[in-house]
Structures are given as C-alpha cells and as structure tokens.
N, C-alpha and C positions, 0 to 999 in steps of 0.2 A: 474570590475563590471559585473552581471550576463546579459549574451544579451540569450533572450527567444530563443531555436533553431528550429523558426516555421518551419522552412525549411524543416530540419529533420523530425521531430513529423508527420507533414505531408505526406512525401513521407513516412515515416514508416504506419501511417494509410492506410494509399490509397494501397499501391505497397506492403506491408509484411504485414500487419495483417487481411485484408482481404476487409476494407470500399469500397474501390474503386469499384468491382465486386458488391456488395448489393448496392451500391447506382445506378449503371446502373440498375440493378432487382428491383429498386426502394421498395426495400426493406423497405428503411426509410419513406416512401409517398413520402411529392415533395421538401424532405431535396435537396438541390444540391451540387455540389462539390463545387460553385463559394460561397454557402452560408457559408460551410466547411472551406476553406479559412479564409472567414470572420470572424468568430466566434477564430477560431483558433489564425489569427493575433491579434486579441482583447484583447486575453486570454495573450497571449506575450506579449504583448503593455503594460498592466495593470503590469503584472509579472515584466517586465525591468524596466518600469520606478516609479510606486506606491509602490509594495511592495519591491521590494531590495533593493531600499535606507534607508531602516528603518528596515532592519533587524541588523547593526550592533548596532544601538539604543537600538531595543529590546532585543538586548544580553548583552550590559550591562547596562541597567538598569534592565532588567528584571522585572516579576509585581511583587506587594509589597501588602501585608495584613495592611491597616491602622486601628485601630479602627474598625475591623469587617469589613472592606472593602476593596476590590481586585481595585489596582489601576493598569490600565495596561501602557506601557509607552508611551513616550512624541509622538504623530502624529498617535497612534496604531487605535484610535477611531474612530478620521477621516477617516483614511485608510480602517475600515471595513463600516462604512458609505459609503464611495462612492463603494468601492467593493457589497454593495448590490444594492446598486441604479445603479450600471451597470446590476442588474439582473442575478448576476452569481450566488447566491443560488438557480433560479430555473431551471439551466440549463435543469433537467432531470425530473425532479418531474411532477405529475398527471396536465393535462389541467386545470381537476375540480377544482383542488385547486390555479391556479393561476400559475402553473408552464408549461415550456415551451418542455415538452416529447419528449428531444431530445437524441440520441443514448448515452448509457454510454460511447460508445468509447472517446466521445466529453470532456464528465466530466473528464477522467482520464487521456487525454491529457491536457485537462486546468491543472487538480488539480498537474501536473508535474511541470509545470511551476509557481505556485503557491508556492508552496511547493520550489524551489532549488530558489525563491526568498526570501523567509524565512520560513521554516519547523513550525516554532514554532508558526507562525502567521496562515497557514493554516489548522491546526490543528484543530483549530476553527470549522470553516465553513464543515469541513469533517465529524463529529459528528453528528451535525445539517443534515446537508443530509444523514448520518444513520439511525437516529430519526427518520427521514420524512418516511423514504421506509420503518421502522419498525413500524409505528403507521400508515401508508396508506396501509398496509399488513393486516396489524390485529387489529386494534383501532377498534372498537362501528365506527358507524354514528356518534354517539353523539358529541365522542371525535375529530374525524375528523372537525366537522363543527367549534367545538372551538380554534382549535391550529393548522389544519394543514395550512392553507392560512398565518397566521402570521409565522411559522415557513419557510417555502417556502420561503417568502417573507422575512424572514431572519431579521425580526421586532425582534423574537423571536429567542434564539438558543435554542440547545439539547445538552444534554449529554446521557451519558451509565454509569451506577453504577454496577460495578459486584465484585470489587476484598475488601477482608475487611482483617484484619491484619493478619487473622488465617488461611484465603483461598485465594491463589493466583489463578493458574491454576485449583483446584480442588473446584470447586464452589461445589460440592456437601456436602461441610463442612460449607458455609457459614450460620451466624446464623441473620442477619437482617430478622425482624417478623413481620406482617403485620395483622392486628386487623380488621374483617367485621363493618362495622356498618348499621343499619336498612334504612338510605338512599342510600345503593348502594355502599358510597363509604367504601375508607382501613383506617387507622390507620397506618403509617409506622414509625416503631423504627429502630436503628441499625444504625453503622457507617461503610462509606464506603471510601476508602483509593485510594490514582491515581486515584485523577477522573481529567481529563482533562478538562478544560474550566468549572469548576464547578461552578465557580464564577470568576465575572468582574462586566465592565463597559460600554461593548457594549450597551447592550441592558436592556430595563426596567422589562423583565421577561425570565427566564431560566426555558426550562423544562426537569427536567432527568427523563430519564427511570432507574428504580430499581427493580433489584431483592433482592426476598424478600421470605419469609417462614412463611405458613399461620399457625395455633395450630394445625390444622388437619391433616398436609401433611404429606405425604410418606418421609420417611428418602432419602437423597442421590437428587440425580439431576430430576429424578421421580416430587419430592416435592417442585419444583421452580416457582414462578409465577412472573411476571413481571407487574410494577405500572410504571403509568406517574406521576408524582410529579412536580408540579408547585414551582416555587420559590412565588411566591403570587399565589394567587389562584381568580379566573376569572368570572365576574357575568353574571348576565343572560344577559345583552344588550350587554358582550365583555369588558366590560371594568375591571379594575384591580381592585380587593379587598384585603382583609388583606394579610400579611406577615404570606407565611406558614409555620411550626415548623421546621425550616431546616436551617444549617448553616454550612459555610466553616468556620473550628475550626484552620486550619493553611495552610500554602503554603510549598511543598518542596523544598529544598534546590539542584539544581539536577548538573549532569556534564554537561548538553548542554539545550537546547529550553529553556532557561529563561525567556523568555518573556510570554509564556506560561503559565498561572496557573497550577499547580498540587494539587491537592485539599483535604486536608480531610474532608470527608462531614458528620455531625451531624442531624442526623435524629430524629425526636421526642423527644427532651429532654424537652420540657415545654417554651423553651424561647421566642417563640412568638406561638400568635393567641388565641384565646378562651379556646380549649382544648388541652393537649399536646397529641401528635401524629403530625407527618405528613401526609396532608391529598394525598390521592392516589386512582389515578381509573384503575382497572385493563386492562390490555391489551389484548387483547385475551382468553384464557380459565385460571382457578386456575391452578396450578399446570402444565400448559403446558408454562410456561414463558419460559425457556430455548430456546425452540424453535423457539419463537420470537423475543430474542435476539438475537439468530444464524444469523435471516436475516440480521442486521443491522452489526453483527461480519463480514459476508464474503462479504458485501457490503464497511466493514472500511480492513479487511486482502489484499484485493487488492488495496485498496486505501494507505495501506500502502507499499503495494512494492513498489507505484509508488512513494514513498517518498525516498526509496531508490537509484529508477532511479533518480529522482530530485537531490539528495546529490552529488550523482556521475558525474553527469554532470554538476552538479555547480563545484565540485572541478577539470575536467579534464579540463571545460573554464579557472580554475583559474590557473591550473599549466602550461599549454599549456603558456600562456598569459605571463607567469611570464620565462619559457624555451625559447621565444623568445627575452626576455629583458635581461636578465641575463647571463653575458658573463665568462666565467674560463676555462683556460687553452686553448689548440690547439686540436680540433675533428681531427682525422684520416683526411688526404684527406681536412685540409682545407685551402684556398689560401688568403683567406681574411688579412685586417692588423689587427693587434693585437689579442686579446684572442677571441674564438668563442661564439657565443650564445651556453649554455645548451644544446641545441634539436639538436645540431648537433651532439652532443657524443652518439654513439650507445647505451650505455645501458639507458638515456634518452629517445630518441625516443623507445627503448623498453616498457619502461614504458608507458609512455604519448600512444602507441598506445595500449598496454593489455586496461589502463584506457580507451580509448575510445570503443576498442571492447564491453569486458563487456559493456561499459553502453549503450551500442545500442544494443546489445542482450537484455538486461533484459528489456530494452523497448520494444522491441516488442514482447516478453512473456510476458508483461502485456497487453499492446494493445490488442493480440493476445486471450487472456483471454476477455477482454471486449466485445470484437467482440461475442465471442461465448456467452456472455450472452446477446448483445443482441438478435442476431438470437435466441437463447430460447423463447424471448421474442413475436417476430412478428412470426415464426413458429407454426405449429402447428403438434400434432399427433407426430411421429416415429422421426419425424424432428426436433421439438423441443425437447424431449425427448435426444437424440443425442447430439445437442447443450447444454443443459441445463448439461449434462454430462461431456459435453467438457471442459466447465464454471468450474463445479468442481475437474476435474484434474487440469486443470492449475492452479486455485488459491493458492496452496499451494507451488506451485512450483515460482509464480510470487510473493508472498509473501516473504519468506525464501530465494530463488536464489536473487532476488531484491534487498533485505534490507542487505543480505550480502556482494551482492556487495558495495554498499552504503558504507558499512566501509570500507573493504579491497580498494576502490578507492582511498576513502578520506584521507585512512593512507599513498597510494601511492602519493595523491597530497603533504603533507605535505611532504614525504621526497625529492619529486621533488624542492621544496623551501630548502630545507637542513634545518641551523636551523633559517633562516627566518622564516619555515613553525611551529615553538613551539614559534614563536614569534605570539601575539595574533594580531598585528596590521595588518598581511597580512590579516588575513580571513580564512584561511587554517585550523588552527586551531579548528574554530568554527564547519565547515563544520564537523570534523569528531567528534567532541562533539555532534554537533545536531545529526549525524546520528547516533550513539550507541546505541540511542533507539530503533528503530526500528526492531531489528531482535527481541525487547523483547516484543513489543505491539502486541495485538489481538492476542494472542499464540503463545510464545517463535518457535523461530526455529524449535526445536526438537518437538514440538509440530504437527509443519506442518509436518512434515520428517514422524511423526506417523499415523498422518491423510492420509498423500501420499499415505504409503506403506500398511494399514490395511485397508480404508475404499475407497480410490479412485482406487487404481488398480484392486478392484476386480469386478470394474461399469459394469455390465452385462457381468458380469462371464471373465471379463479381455480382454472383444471386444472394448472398447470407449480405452482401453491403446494402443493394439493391431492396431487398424485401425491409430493413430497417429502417429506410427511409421512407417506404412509404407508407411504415407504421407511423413515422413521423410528422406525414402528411393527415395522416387518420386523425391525431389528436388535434392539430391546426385546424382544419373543419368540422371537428366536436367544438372549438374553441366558439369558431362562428355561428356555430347552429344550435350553443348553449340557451339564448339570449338573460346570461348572469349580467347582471350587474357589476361594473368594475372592471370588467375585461380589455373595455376602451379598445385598440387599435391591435391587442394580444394577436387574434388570428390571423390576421394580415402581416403582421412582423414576422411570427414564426414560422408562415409559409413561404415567406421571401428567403429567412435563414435556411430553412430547409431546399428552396432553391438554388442558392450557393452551394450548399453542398452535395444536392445533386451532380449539378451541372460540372459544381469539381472535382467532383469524382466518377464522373464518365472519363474527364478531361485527363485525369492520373492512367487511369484503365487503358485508356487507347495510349497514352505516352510509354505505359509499359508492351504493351501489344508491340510498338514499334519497336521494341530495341531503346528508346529515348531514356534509358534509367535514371542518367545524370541530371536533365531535365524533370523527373519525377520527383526526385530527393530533393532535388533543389530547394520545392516546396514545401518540404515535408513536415518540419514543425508549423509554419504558417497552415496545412492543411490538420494538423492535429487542434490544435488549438479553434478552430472552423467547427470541427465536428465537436467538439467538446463546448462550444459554447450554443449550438443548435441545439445539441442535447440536455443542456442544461433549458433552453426555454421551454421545449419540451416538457423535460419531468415536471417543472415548477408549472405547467398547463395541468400533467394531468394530477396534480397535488390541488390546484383550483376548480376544476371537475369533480373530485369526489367530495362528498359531503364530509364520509368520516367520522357522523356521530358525535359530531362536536360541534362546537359554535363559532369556530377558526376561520373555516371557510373563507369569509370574506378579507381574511388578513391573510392567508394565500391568496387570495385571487389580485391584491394590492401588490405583494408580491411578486409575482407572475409578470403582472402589468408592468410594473417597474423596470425589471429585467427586460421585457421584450422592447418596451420605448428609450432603452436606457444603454442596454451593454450588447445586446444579440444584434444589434445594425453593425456592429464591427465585420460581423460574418462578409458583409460587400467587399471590404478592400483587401481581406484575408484572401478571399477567391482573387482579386484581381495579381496578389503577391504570388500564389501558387501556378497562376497561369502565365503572369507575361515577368515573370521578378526571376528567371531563370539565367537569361541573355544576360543582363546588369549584373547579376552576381559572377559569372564569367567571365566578364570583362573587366570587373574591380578586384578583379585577384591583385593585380598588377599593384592594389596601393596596399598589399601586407606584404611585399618586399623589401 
C-alpha cells in the first residue's frame, strides 16, 4: 500500500528547491515552516489512507455511461466529498474568492501524493484548479462573481475543451463555432473529444472552458477564442437553472486511469434547453482564447509532471516493498539460511536504486519549477521577470523528463515483480497503465522537446539558459570542495554533465541564430532528456550538501553518488545525438516509405 513520502517531499522543498531560504525572507508573509509541515503531512494523511485504498476499485470498475449518465465508482463520491471539505481545492487560489493563496510549491507537493494515490481520481481536482487560475486570469468581473467561490470551493468543477477528432496538437484546424447573440452571450456548436472529467457525479454543475471559432475569425490559432460553458446554466440569485445544450455522447474505452471519465462532449445539437446552441460567455478578448488557455495549459503541464513523479514513486515503494519479501536463489556474499531476498542481487538493487534516483530527481525539477513561479509571483521588476523566465524553462523539461520517467520506472517496477508484476493483482501493473498517459497530456513529449529548444533557450537571448547552468556548475564544485565522505567521483561527473549541456546548448543557440530549425529539433527530445538528467544529478548533489537536521544525509550522499557513476554519463552520447544525429535522421526518412 502507497505510504505518502512526507519526509522526502519536504526536505526536497525546504533543502533542494529552494522553499526553505524564501520562507526565512518571508517571502511567503507569515506562511511558517511548522505551518509547511502541517499542510504537507495532511496532504499525505489524506493521500495514504482516503485515496489509495480506492484506487484499485476505481481501476476496475472504472466509470460507466448509464442512460446519459457518468456513474463514477463504489466510495469515488464520498472520497471527493471529504477531499473538498478538507479545503484542498482552495489550496492556492485568490483570498477574494474564498481560497487560501498559498505558494504553488505547496499545491504540487500535495497534488504528488494525490496523484501516486490514484492518478485517475486526481485528475479531477487538477483541471478544476486550472479553470480557477484560467477564468481568475481573464473572466469579466461578472464571471468571477458567479463561478469562481463555487469552483474554489470545489461545489463546482472544471474542465478544458481543446482537442476534436480532426485537431489533436494543431488546434489551429479546429472547427467548433461559436454564434454572438445581442445579450452578450455565444452560441456554442461542435464536438470535443478527451475531455477529462467532462462528466460525473461529483458535483451538481461542471463548468468547461472551450475553444471555439467565431464566423468572423482569422484562419489558424490567430482565430481562437475561448467560452465558459456551464453544464446548467446559473440565475441571477446563484442558483441553478435549465440544462444547457451539452452532453457526454460516450466514455473511452482506455489502457489505464479507468475510473476516470474520458469524455466525448456534444455541443449545441438541440437536446436540451429552449434554443439549440450551448450557451457561452466569453473569456477574455474574441479571438485571443488561445492565450488564455495557455494559462491553465502550463499550470496543468507541470501538474502533470508531477503525476509522473507520483507513478514513479508509487511503483519504486511497490517494487522496493515486494524485493524485500520476495526470496530466489543465493545474492553474491549472502550468509543467511535459505534463498535471499530479491534486493540482495546486484542487478536488483541496481534497478530499485536508478528507480529511486530518477524519481527524486524529477521531483525536485518540478518543485524546482514551482518555486520559480512562485517568486515570479511575490517578486517584482528584473526579479520577477527572471523567475517568471525561470518558471518557463523548467516546465517543459519538469513536464516530458517527469512523465517519462513515470513510465520507464513503472516498467522497471513491474519487471522488478518478474511476472508477478503482468499479474494484475500486484498493482504493478496498474501503475504503469495509469502512467502511459502522461508524456501524451497537455503536449505530447516532442511537443515540450520543441517548445524547450525553439522558444525557451532563447529567453533573453539564451541569458535565463545560460545563468542555470552555471548555477549548476556552482553546486559540482561545492560537491568538490565538500571533502563529505561518499561523494567518490560525484563532482567530476556532474561537471562533465553539466559540460554537455553547456556545450549543447550553445550548439542549439547558434543552430537557431542561423536559420538551421530543422537541425535544431531534430535533437530535441535527445537535448531534453540531456538537461533532465544533468539536473537530476544536480538536485540529488544539493540534497547531499545539506544536512537537513537529520541523520539521512549519508544515504543522500550514496545516492547522489550512485546516479552520477551510474545514469548521468549518458549526458555524452545524448550531446553527441543532438549534434551530429541530424544528417542520419534526414537521410533515413527514405526507410518509412
């Protein structure tokens, strides 16, 4: 069973992503570490014992379309019921509206342990707080006063409508069409495909956000504007009126989060309400929707790395857990009576520690990400600027590195079970079912790899890439000039990593400078995965640098060690793929003919 790793999560906040030093600057106002604590074991408390026991439930029964109605399974209801009534929807959200404005660090730590207690169930609540920071961004007054306090308060969820059968990734094809009418509001037609949580049983109203295409608009992504769309529609003293023209026409069928609706959702066909359309209020400006989806995109792309961290550390407790019970054959060196535990055999403990590296690297490259937006936040002038910069290099990298881990762990948990682990009863299984989605939500992989290498490395002319690394250099010679115990060969590894990605990323820089794009991209998952694994030796250095207050220490520093003589040498031939793997990929088109 998943036990929350508040321990971890915490000393990763505080000692590696950066909370600890902003809450001394009181950065936060009079947030405290002792309050930090609190909220944190809360989040774990809730995560161990409320949602992980009903995550094998809702994987198999999964929700069901009855009669036009999304039934979710046996205890799901309950579960999100007390989950708001603990207040965890308004962890972050506006004062004004009833939410309690505390650092996103906070949210992305809970939503981890949320999430690796059942992926499919948090899901939920992650959208919903999308919605919120996307319609407290940009909503009217108007809108705010009617939806934002109930969605907060989690009375009410959200969704995101973006992808329809014709347009996955290239929303600039999508054809959902949105009709003015002389009171103000839209007219919304058009059918929209994955939509998550699109429909249930939580709650008495669902509000999606949709993109949509007015008569008027400019061809292509130019021409996108974004509607709030009520599942009923809301009168003037707040209370609920008609059934607006919108419906979930079926549920997919999928490999993992079962419990989860996936939605295809029916916009304007005439089946309920007075007029057919669904009715819709625009969100920010016509034709600038895109933009204000974005918000809620790079608020859900980080949120889903951290779904990746969740996977991966649900499956490394599981395999771990199952290498200590699970006895075959004689480990090198063992004295014991009869066959050894698993985790005694060298290439076991290989495994079981890669799995735990990565997943505490990519945890604190998403922490690490969080931190910097908030400082964007409470900052101001050159400073936020900086941080808000910072926020957007790492997201893509905390995204794509995260959620890839997420599989590659989960696949490593299951072969740790052998075929236990394709037996469905362990759990093993599940984990790496739920996590296969993830490198494909909110912008497939390659998507991020594209956004990494075209539009974040060249953030004030390639200085925000620039200053990062040689923050990264900084900790490689604290590593040297520690003289810790157990570090062995640590700073030299990680200054060679961080070499590579230097040097690859001058290499990306001047490719874009020239016009060379093609050549750019070409690398571009091979260069994500480069800086994702640099910074994973990284954070696990400066998780072995601080002390922490504790007695751990040297089991980070083992750690650290491990990963840098073990996985971060890959960083060489990663650069060699980003630099010269451009020409061979050009010339091998010719064998997917």
């Amino acid at each position: 069973m998943y036990k929350a790793p508040v321990e971890d999560i915490l000393f990763t906040l505080k000692h590696v992503a950066g909370m600890g030093p902003s809450l001394e600057e009181g950065r936060f106002g009079d947030l405290s570490a002792d309050l930090v604590d609190a909220i944190v074991g809360e989040a774990g408390r809730f995560a161990s014992e409320a949602v992980a026991p009903l995550a094998t439930v809702g994987d198999k029964q999964g929700s069901r379309l009855v009669d036009g109605v999304v039934q979710t399974p046996d205890g799901w209801r309950d579960l999100y019921h007390d989950w708001i009534g603990g207040g965890w929807n308004s962890l972050t959200a506006p004062e004004e509206f009833g939410g309690q404005a505390l650092p996103h660090m906070l949210h992305v730590a809970a939503m981890e342990m949320w999430n690796a207690g059942s992926m499919a169930f948090a899901l939920g609540p992650m959208l919903t707080m999308g919605a919120v920071e996307a319609l407290e961004k940009h909503g009217s007054d108007a809108l705010k006063a009617v939806f934002l306090e109930k969605m907060i308060a989690g009375t009410w969820t959200g969704t995101m409508n973006l992808t329809e059968p014709h347009a996955g990734s290239d929303l600039g094809v999508l054809k959902a069409r949105a009709e003015r009418r002389d009171d103000g509001s839209y007219r919304i037609f058009g059918q929209k495909i994955y939509i998550t949580w699109g429909e249930h049983d939580f709650t008495d109203n669902i509000i999606h956000l949709v993109l949509a295409r007015l008569p008027d608009a400019p061809a292509g992504t130019r021409g996108i504007s974004l509607f709030l769309v009520p599942k009923f529609l809301v009168n003037a003293d707040g209370s609920l009126g008609e059934r607006n023209d919108l419906f979930c026409h079926a549920l997919e069928h999928k490999l993992g989060i079962h419990a989860s609706p996936t939605c295809t959702m029916i916009y304007g066909d005439g089946r309920y309400g007075s007029e057919k359309g669904a009715v819709g209020y625009l969100i920010g400006e016509e034709n600038r929707g895109l933009a204000c989806m974005f918000t809620m995109m790079n608020n859900a792309r980080l949120t889903v790395g951290v779904q990746g961290v969740a996977m991966a550390d649900a499956a490394t407790q599981k395999a771990i857990a199952f290498a200590r019970e699970r006895t075959q054959g004689k480990a090198p060196g063992w004295t014991g009576a009869g066959m050894s535990p698993i985790i005694e055999h060298p290439d076991i403990s290989r495994t079981l520690l890669t799995m735990k590296a990565l997943t505490q690297g990519s945890r604190a490259i998403a922490y690490a990400c969080a931190h910097a937006v908030d400082l964007g936040h409470v900052s101001e002038g050159d400073a936020a600027r900086h941080w808000q910069e910072r926020s957007s290099l790492l997201t893509p990298i905390a995204k794509a590195f995260g959620t890839d881990v997420g599989v590659d762990v989960a696949s490593m948990g299951v072969q740790v079970h052998g075929g236990m682990g394709f037996i469905e009863e362990t759990g093993a299984a599940r984990l790496l079912r739920d996590a296969r989605i993830a490198p494909i939500y909110e912008g497939t992989n390659g998507i991020q790899a594209i956004d990494l290498v075209s539009r974040k490395l060249p953030l004030s002319g390639g200085a925000q890439v620039r200053g990062l690394i040689a923050e990264m250099k900084q900790v490689a010679q604290a590593v040297g000039a520690s003289n810790l115990d157990g570090f062995g060969e640590t700073g030299e590894r990680l200054d060679a990593a961080r070499a590579d990605l230097e040097t690859t990323t001058q290499w990306l820089l001047q490719a874009l400078d020239e016009g060379r794009v093609d050549k750019a991209l070409a690398g571009a998952t091979a260069y994500l995965r480069l800086f994702g694994l640099a910074l994973t030796g990284v954070y696990l250095a400066k998780g072995g640098l601080a002390d922490g207050g504790d007695d751990r220490q040297p089991v980070r520093i083992a750690l650290c060690r491990f990963a840098a003589e073990n996985l971060i040498s890959e960083t060489a031939t990663l650069k060699d793929r980003v630099i010269h793997g451009a020409a061979s990929l050009s010339a091998a088109r010719i064998a997917l003919n």
